[in-house]
C-alpha positions in Angstrom: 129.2 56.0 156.1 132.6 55.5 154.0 134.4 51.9 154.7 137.8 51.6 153.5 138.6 48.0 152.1 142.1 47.1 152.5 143.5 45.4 149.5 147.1 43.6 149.0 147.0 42.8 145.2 144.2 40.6 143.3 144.2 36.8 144.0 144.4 34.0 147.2 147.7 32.9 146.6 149.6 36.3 145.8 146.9 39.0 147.4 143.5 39.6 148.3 140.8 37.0 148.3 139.0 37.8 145.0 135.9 36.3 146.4 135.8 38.0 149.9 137.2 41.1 149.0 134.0 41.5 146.1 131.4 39.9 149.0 133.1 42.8 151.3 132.0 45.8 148.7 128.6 44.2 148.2 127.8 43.8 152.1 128.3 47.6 152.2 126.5 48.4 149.6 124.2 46.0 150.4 124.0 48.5 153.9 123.4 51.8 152.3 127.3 53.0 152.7 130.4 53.4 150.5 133.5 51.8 150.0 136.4 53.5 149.3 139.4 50.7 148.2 142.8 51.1 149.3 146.3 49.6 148.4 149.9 49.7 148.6 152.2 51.1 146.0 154.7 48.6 146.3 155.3 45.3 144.6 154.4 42.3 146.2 156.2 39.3 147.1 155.6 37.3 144.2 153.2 36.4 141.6 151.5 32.6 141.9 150.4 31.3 138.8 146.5 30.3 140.4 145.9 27.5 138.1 148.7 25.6 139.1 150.5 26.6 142.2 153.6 27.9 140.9 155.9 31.0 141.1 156.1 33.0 138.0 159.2 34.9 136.9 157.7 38.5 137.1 156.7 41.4 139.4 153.6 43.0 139.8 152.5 45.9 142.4 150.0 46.0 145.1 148.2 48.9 144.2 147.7 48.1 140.1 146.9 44.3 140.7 144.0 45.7 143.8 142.8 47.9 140.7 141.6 45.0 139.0 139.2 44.6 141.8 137.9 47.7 142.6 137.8 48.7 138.8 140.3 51.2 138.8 138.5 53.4 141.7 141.8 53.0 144.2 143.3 55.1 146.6 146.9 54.7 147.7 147.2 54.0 151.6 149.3 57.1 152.4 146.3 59.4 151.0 143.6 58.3 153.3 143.3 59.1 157.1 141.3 57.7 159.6 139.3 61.3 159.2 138.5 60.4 155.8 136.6 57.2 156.7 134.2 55.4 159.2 136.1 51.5 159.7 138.0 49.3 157.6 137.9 45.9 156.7 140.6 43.6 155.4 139.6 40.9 153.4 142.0 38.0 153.9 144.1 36.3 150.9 147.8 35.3 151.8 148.7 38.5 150.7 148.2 39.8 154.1 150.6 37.3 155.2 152.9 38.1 152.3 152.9 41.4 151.2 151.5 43.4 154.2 153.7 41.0 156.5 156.1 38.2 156.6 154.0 36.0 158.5 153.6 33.4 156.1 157.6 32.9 155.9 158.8 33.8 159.4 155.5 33.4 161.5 154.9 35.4 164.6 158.7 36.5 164.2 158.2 38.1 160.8 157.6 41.9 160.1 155.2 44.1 159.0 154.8 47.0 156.0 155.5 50.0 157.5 152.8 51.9 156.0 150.1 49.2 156.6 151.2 49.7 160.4 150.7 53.2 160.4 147.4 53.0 158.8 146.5 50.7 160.9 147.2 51.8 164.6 146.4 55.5 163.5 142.7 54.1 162.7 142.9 52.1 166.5 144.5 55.7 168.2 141.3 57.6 166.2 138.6 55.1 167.5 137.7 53.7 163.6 136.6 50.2 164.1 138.7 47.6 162.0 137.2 44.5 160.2 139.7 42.0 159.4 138.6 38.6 157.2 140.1 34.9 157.1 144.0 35.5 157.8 144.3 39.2 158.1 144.0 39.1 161.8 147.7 38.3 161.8 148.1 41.3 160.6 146.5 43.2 163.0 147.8 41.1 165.4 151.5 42.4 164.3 150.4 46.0 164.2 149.6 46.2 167.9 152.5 44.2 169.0 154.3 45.8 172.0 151.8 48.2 172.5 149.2 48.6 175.1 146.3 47.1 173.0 145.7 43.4 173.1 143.1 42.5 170.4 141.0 39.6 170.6 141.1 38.1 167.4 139.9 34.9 165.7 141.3 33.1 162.6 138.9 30.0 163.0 138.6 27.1 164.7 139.4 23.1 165.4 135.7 22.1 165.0 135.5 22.4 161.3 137.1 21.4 158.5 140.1 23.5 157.6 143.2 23.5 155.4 145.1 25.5 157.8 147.0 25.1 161.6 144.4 27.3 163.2 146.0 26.4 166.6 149.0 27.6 165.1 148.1 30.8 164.3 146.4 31.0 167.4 149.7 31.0 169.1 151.2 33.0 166.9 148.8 36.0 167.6 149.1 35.0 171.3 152.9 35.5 171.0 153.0 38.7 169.6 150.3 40.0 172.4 146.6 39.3 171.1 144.2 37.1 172.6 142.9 34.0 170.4 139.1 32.8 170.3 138.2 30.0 168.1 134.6 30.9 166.4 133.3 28.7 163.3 131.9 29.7 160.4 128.5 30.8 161.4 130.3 33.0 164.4 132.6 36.0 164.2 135.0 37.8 167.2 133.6 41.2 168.0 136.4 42.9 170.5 134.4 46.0 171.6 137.0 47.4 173.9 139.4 48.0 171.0 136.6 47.8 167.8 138.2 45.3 166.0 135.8 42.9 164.4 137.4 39.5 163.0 135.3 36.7 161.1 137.3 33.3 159.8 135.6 32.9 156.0 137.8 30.6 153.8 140.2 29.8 156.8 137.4 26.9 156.7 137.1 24.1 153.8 133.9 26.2 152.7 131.2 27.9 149.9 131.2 31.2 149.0 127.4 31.5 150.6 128.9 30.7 153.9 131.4 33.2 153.3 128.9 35.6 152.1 127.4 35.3 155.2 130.0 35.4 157.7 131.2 38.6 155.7 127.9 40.2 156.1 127.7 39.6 159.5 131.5 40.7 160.4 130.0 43.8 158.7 127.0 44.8 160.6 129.1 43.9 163.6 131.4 46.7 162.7 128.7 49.2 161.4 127.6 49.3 164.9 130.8 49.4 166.6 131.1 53.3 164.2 128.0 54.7 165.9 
């Protein structure tokens, strides 16, 4: 099978989680199938200096910083179709809440990239399962809104040690029409009505091996959802 892996630039603070993104290729190799990488050509929101915190005075583009990460082997969103692939899976970053939305400045209110909309309602409308990691349910979430679909998505929970307002997001999802479930590190959401798989990864105060494993099983989770 071919898994697209949804990428919005190279680095938590500005883009994809580095960490999840590289443990999302390796869990489908890891499977027997390919991944085919995917970005935006478009510049992101801004660029965050990851040693300190800060906003640096320059620009850089979705689709060239996501080539860092799949080595250059990147297709741009508009050129792939739900025919050309099996699922996709999104890992988080707050690039998804960034530069494939607004959530992270206007919330449940904010909007989504045009193009990542398309993509993905036209993989829900084909029936391709979609995978999304850590804070990229949002953007699912915002996809679907004011359609017929109401995903059932998680982005954590209460019960473990986390950096973020997971009730918070919980409502925001809720607002814009999904359903919230709180799962912890060890659990994932499977919604097999619409094939949407979610899993919470570094929403939590965690280690990459407990990432590594919730990826991996978000990802058999959705392998089975494609057959």
């Amino acid at each position: 099978m071919k898994i697209g892996v949804l990428l919005s630039g190279c680095g938590v603070y500005d883009g994809s989680e580095i960490q999840e993104a590289v443990l999302t290729m390796l869990a489908i190799k890891d499977a027997g199938h390919e991944y085919i990488c995917i970005s935006v050509d478009e510049k992101q929101h801004h660029v965050v200096d990851h040693t300190s915190g800060d906003e640096m005075k320059e620009t850089r583009n979705m689709l060239v910083e996501s080539a860092r990460i799949a080595r250059g082997d990147i297709q741009e969103i508009g050129s792939v179709h739900p025919a050309n692939i099996d699922a996709v899976v999104m890992p988080g970053g707050f690039g998804a809440a960034k530069n494939f939305s607004t959530w992270a400045f206007a919330g449940p209110d904010g909007e989504i990239l045009p193009k990542v909309k398309l993509f993905l309602v036209n993989m829900v409308n084909a029936g391709k399962p979609i995978c999304a990691l850590c804070v990229s349910p949002v953007v699912v979430a915002k996809a679907l809104e004011g359609s017929a679909i109401h995903p059932t998505l998680t982005l954590g929970s209460n019960n473990e040690p986390s950096p973020y307002d997971i009730d918070g997001f919980h409502a925001g999802i809720e607002k814009v029409g999904a359903t919230s479930t709180a799962k912890g590190i060890k659990e994932i959401s499977i919604d097999r009505e619409n094939l949407i798989v979610s899993a919470p990864c570094y929403m939590f105060d965690t280690d990459i091996l407990a990432v590594r494993n919730n990826i991996k099983m978000a990802l058999e989770a959705t392998l089975v959802l494609c057959s």
